[in-house]
C-alpha positions as YAML, in Angstrom:
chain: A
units: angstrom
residues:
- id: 1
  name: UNK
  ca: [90.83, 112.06, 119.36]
- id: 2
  name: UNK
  ca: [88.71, 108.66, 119.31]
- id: 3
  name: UNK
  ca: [89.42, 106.47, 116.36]
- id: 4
  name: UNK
  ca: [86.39, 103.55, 115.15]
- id: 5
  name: UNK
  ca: [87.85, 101.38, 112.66]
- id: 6
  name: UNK
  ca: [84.97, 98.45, 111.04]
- id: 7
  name: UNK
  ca: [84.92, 96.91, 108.04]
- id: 8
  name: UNK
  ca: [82.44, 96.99, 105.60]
- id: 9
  name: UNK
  ca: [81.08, 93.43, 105.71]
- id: 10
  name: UNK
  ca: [80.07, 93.77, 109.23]
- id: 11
  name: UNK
  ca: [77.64, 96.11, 108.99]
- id: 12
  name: UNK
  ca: [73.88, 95.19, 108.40]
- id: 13
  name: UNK
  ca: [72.54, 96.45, 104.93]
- id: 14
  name: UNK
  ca: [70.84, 99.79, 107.01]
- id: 15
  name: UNK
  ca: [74.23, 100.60, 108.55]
- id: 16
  name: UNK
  ca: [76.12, 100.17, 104.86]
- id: 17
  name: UNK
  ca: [73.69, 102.46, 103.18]
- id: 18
  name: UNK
  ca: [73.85, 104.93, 106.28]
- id: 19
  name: UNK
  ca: [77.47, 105.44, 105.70]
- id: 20
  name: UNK
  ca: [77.09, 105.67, 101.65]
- id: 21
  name: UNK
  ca: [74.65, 108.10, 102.30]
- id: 22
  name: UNK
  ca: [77.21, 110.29, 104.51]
- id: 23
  name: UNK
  ca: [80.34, 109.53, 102.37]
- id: 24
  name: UNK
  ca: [78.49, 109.84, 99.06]
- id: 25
  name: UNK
  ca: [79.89, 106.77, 97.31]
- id: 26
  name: UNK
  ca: [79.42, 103.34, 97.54]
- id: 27
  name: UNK
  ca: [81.01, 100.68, 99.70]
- id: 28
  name: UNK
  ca: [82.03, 97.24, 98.84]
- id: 29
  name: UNK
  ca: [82.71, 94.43, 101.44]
- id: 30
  name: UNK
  ca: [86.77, 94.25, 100.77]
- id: 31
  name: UNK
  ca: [86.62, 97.96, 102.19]
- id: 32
  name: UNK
  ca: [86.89, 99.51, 105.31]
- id: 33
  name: UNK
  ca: [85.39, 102.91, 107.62]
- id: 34
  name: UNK
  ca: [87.85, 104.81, 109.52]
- id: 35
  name: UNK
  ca: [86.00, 107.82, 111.37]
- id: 36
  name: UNK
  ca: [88.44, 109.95, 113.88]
- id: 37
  name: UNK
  ca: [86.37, 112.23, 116.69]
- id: 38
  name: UNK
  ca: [87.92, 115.55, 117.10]
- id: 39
  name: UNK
  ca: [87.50, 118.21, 119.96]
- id: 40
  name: UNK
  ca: [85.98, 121.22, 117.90]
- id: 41
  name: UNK
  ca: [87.93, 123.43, 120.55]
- id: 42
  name: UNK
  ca: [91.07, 122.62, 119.03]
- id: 43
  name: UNK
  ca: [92.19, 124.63, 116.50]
- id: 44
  name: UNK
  ca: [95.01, 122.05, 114.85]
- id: 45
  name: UNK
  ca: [93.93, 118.10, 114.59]
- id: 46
  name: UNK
  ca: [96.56, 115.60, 115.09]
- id: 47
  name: UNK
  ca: [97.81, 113.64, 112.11]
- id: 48
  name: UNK
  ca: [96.19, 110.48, 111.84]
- id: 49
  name: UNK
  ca: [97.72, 107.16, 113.45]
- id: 50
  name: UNK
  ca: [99.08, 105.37, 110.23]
- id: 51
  name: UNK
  ca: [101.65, 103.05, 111.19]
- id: 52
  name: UNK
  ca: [101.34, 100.69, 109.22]
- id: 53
  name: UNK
  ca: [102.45, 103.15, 106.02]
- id: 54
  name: UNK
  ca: [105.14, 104.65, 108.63]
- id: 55
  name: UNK
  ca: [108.00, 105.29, 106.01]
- id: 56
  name: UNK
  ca: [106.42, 103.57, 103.43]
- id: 57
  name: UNK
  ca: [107.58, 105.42, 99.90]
- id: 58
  name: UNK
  ca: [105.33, 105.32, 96.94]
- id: 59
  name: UNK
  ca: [106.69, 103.53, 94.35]
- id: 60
  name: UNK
  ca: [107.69, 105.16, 90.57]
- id: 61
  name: UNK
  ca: [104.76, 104.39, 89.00]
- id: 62
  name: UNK
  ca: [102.89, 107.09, 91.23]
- id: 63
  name: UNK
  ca: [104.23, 109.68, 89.42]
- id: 64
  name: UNK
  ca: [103.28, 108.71, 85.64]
- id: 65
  name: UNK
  ca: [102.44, 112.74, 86.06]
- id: 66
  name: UNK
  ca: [105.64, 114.30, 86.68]
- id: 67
  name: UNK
  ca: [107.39, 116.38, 84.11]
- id: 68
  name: UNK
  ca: [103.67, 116.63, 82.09]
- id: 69
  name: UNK
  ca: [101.98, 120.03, 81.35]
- id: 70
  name: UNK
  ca: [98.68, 120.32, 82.41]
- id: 71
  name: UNK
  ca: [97.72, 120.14, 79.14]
- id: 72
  name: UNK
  ca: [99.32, 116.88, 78.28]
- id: 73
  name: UNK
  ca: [97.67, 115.66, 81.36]
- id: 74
  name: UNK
  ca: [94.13, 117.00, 79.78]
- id: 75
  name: UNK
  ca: [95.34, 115.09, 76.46]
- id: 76
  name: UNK
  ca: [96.59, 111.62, 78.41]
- id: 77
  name: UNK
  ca: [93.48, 111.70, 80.60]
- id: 78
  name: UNK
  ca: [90.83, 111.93, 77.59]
- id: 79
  name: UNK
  ca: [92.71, 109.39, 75.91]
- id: 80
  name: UNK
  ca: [92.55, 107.27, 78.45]
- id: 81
  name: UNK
  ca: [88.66, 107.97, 79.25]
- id: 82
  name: UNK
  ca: [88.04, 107.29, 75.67]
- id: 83
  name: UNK
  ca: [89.49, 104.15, 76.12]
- id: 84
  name: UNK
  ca: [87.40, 102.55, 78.89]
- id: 85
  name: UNK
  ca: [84.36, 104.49, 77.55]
- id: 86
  name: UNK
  ca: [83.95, 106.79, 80.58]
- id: 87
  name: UNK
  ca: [82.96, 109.89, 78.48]
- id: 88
  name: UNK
  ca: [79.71, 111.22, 79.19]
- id: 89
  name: UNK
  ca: [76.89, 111.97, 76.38]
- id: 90
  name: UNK
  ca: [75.84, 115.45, 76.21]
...
């Protein structure tokens, strides 16, 4: 496996708008593009080389979910879209 790891603000304006196209969201300049190559022929890929979050644990506020229904997640997510306005006009 090959890793290329470049960040966002080197790329020319052609290169940026290459990748959004592939990745299908927009990039901004604090960000960075980690593409792995992978053998096809193999049928399991490796897990990716993340040491710097080696043994990292997510802190408690990553699971404001836990011990919701899904439908007091449904309730606590429109809520919250109403909020910042993110609802969509039909």
């Amino acid at each position: 496996m090959q890793s290329f790891i470049r960040d966002i603000h080197d790329f020319s304006p052609a290169d940026k708008h290459a990748i959004e196209h592939v990745i299908g969201q927009p990039l901004l300049e604090h960000q960075r593009v980690v593409i792995h190559l992978l053998d096809c022929e193999k049928t399991e890929a490796p897990p990716p080389n993340n040491t710097a979050n080696e043994g990292a644990l997510l802190p408690d506020w990553c699971n404001i979910y836990s011990g919701l229904s899904d439908k007091e997640i449904a309730l606590l997510d429109q809520a919250i879209a109403r909020q910042l306005d993110l609802t969509r006009c039909e």
